[in-house]
C-alpha positions, -999 to 999 in steps of 0.1 A, spaced: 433 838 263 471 834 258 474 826 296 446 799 292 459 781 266 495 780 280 477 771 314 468 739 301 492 730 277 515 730 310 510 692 316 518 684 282 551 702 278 559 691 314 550 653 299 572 660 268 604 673 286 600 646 311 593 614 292 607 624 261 588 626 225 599 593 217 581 575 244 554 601 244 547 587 210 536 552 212 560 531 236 575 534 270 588 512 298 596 519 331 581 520 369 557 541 390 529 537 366 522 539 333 494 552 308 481 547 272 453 561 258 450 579 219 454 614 225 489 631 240 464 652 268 444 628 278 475 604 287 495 639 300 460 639 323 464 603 332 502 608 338 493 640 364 470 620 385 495 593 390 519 623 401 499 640 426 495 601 440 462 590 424 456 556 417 448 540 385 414 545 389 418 584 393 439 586 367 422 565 344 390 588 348 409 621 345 422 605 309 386 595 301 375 631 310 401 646 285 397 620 259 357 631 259 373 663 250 400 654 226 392 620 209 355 635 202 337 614 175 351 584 194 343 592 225 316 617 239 310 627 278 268 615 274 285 581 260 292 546 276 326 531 292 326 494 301 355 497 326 375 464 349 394 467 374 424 450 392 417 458 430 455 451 441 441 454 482 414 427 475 432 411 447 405 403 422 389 417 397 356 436 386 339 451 359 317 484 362 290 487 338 293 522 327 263 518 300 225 531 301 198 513 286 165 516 268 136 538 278 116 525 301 82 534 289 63 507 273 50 526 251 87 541 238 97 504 232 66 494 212 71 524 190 105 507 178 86 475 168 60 495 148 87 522 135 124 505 139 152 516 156 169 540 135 198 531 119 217 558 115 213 571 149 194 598 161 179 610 193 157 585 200 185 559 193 201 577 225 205 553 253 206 564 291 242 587 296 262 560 314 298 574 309 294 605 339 275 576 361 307 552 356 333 580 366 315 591 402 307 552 406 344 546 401 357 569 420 336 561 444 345 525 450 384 521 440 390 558 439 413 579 463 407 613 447 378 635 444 360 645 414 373 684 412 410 666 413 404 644 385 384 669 363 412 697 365 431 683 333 398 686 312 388 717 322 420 736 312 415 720 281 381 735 277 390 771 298 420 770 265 394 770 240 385 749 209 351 740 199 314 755 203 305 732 230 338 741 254 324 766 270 290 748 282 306 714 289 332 739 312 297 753 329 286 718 336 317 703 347 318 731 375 282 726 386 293 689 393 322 705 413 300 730 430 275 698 445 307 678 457 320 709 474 291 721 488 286 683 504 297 685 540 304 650 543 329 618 531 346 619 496 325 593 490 291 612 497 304 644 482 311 628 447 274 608 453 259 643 458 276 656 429 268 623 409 231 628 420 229 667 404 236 650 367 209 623 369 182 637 394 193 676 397 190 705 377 214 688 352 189 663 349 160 689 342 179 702 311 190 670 297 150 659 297 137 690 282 162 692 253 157 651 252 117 662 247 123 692 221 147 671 200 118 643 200 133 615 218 117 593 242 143 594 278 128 608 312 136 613 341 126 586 359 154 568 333 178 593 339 172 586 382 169 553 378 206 543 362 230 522 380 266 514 376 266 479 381 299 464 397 300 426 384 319 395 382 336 392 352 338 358 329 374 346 326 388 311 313 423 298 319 444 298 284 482 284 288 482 295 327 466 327 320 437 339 333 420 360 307 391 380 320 363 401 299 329 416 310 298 398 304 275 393 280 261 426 280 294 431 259 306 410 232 336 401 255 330 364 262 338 354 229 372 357 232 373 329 258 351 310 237 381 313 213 404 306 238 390 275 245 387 262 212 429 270 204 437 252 235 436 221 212 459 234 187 499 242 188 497 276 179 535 282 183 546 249 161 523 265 131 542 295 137 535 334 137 514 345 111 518 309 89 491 304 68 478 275 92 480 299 120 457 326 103 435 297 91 429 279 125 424 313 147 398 326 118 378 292 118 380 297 161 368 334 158 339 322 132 326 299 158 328 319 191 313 350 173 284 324 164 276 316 196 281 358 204 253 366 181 230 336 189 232 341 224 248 375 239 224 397 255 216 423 285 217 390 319 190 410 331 171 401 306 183 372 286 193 336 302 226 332 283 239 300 293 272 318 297 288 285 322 284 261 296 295 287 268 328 288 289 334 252 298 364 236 283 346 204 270 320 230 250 351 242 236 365 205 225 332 202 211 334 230 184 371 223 180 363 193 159 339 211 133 371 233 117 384 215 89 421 225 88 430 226 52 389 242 41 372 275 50 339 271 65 314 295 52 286 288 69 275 305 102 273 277 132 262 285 166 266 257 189 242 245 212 262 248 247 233 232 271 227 202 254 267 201 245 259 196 207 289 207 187 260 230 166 230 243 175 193 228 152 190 271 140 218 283 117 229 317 124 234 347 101 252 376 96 260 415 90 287 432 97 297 474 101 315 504 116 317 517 153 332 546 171 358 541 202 389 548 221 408 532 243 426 538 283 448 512 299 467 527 332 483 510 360 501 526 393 531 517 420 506 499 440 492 472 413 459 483 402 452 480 365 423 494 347 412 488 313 388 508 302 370 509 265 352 543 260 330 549 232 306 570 216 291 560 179 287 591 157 265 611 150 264 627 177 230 640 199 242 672 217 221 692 246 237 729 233 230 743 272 252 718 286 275 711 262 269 671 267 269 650 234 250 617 234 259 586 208 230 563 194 240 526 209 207 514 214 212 510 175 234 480 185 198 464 200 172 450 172 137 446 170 141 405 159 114 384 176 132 361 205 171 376 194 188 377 227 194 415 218 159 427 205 153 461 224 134 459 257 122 483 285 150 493 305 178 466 284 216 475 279 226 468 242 251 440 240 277 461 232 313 457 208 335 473 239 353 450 255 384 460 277 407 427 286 423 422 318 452 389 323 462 374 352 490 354 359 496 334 394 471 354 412 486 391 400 481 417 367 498 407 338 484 426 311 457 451 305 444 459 269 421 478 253 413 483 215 386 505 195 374 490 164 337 480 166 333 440 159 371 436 151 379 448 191 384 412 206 396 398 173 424 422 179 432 414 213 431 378 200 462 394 179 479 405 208 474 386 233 486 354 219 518 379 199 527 379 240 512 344 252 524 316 222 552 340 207 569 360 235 561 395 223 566 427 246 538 448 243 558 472 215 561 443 193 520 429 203 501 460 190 523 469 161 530 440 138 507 426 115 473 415 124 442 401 106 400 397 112 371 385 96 342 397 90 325 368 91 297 378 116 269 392 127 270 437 127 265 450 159 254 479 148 226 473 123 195 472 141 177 457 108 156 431 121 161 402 91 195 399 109 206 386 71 238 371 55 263 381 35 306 386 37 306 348 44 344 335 41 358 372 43 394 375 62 410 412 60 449 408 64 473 433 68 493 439 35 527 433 49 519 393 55 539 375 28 520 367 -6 524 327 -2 505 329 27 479 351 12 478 328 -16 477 298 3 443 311 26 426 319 -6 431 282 -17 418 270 15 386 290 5 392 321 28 376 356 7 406 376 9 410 415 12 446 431 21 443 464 46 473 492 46 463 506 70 459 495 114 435 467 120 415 481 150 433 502 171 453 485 205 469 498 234 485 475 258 503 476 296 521 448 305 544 445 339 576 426 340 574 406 374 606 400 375 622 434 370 590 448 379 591 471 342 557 486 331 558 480 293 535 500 278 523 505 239 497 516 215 498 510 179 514 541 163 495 534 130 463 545 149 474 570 165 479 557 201 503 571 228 516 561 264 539 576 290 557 560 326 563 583 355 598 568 360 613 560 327 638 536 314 657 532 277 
């Protein structure tokens, strides 16, 4: 047992005398490739791939992998990952969809309209296990490495020992290694064949008859018929950036909604964190996260009118309703087809907690990959196997016409929402923050720290931020979709006291937070000295290594 646990603490001691504890900790710069995820192993995972001359994309699943492991109750390995991609040989960018949906039994979804979906989780608030899908897909498409490669970090965690479920999620890992090695064919059909024994193999079997016992309603004709699906992303120009999110399957768009609306203002003459500054970017958020809730949904199923949503002269529209010197504490979706500055149907609002963790990695060939894995407490665990499931399909309603009501085969609109920023063509930044609805107000944070005030990526994710919670919660599936929090604005309790004073005049409903807002982690490359800068904030515990170092 001793052997075990020095076995894979190896790669973290190796990290630590390499990088140093310093940089282990929260910041480094330097070249080669860079990582930052929450826990130490799963970036010391991350960091081995690069090393054995992975890609981003393998090392950014063998972090996942250990982060399932390590960061569990934000993370689980039956979860979801939405994941985008910086292909440096094609030079553009995708997003892969690494999220199950609903059952598809007709009957399953009519049972949630007689019975709800259950709030509080629960097995049949378990969606489809898209998480294991997303890392075979992955690999599979932008991937150089095969899967037995990229698991080896997380199994020595488990062979080392820890939790009840080690030792079964170990035994499933392996079959999935057994199936690629027994494939006699490409990497690519190998890791299919071993992607193909988890949803229509003997994986599958066991995951249906503990789904069954435990009373929930997925089959396996669910379970076979789950896709990863490789998409365009949404992205709007902001400054000469071009800021790029997933669809509206995730909440993502509405930070370019934002986007577009501050492209009106001077953010940099108000100044960093001036009450004007906190004032116009909170009235912006209010607006976009409107729009989020009144029209975000599963494409598949929804018609979200996602061009006009994006277009620059929607965006002038709903720049003219924020008052500058008053707080609006109404809810105001816009009507983006007819390009009315606001919609004839008010919105409303709810707001609440999630469960996530974060992966940003880039190598020495220009790949980036943000990733935002998640799993929401508590958790739905097949004992045999060892996999835990979450409960998003509570982030799906049961409202009559809501663009997210629960339907036969639908992806919940989800809160994760990985960033990617281009600049001229090439990867600029990659970010990724956990934090349930406050995830893109964060990266709002950030970004424009780096954007508007010149930040480095050590400065973005660690000096004071602030949200509202002035929106609708993703992860209530109540169906009266009601009201309340109107006005509120959490700032961080370092932000000076005239400019708390002078928000709460303007009609904002204060709170002050000690403690991170969200949770970011950010990689950003230096084209001219061609530096990775890479940082998570060390208030939420977030850590990042470089293969080559620099002070």
């Amino acid at each position: 047992m001793e052997f075990l646990r020095l076995k894979w603490l190896l790669p973290l001691l190796l990290l630590s005398s390499l990088y140093g504890a310093e940089n282990l900790s929260w910041h480094a710069s330097g070249k080669g490739g860079a990582v930052v995820a929450e826990n130490p192993r799963a970036v010391a995972a991350g960091i081995e791939l690069l090393e054995k001359g992975g890609n981003a994309v393998d090392a950014a699943v063998a972090t996942m992998l250990v982060a399932s492991i390590m960061d569990y109750g934000m993370f689980c390995i039956g979860a979801e990952v939405p994941f985008m991609i910086f292909d440096t040989k094609k030079k553009e960018v995708k997003t892969l969809c690494g999220l199950g949906g609903a059952p598809l039994n007709q009957d399953s979804i009519k049972w949630y309209y007689q019975h709800a979906i259950p709030e509080q989780g629960g097995i049949k608030a378990v969606p489809v296990p898209g998480a294991v899908g997303l890392f075979f897909d992955a690999l599979s498409a932008y991937g150089t490495m095969d899967f037995s490669s990229v698991v080896a970090p997380a199994l020595r965690v488990l062979d080392g020992g820890g939790k009840d479920w080690y030792g079964a999620l170990a035994v499933t890992f392996r079959k999935l290694v057994d199936a690629e090695r027994d494939g006699d064919g490409t990497r690519i059909q190998n890791l299919q064949r071993a992607r193909a024994r988890f949803y229509t193999g003997d994986i599958a079997d066991e995951l249906v008859a503990y789904y069954q016992k435990a009373g929930g309603f997925l089959t396996k004709a669910d379970l076979a018929a789950h896709r990863t699906l490789i998409e365009e992303p949404v992205m709007v120009e902001y400054r000469g950036y071009e800021v790029y999110k997933c669809g509206p399957w995730t909440q993502g768009p509405f930070l370019c909604q934002t986007l577009q609306i501050l492209e009106g203002f001077d953010l940099r003459k108000m100044g960093h964190l001036s009450a004007d500054y906190i004032h116009v970017l909170v009235e912006a958020l209010k607006l976009a996260l409107a729009d989020r809730d009144f029209y975000y949904g599963d494409p598949r199923h929804v018609d979200v009118p996602m061009k006009q949503l994006l277009s620059q002269p929607y965006g002038d529209l709903r720049r003219g309703l924020i008052d500058i010197k008053k707080a609006s504490l109404k809810v105001r979706p816009g009507n983006p087809v007819a390009m009315k500055a606001l919609a004839d149907t008010p919105g409303k609002y709810r707001p609440g907690p999630g469960g996530t963790t974060t992966c940003v990695v880039a190598d020495k060939w220009g790949n980036f990959v943000s990733a935002t894995p998640s799993g929401n407490n508590p958790y739905n665990v097949c004992a045999a196997l060892g996999v835990a499931h979450g409960n998003r399909l509570r982030s799906l309603n049961t409202t009559p016409g809501h663009p997210n009501r629960i339907e036969a085969g639908k992806r919940p609109r989800i809160t994760l929402t990985p960033t990617l920023v281009l600049k001229d063509g090439l990867p600029l930044m990659a970010i990724s923050v956990a934090g349930g609805d406050l995830q893109d107000q964060t990266t709002l944070n950030c970004l424009l720290n780096v954007i508007e005030f010149g930040m480095d990526p050590k400065e973005a994710v660690s000096c004071a931020r602030f949200s509202t919670r002035h929106h609708e919660n993703s992860f209530n599936p109540d169906r009266k979709r009601e009201i309340y929090g109107l006005g509120h604005v959490t700032l961080q309790d370092t932000i000076r006291e005239p400019t708390v004073r002078n928000l709460s005049e303007r009609g904002h409903r204060v709170v002050e937070a000690a403690g991170a807002i969200a949770a970011p982690v950010m990689l950003l490359i230096d084209r001219e000295s061609n530096l990775l800068h890479a940082a998570g904030d060390p208030r939420a515990g977030r850590h990042a290594a470089v293969l080559q170092p620099v002070k």
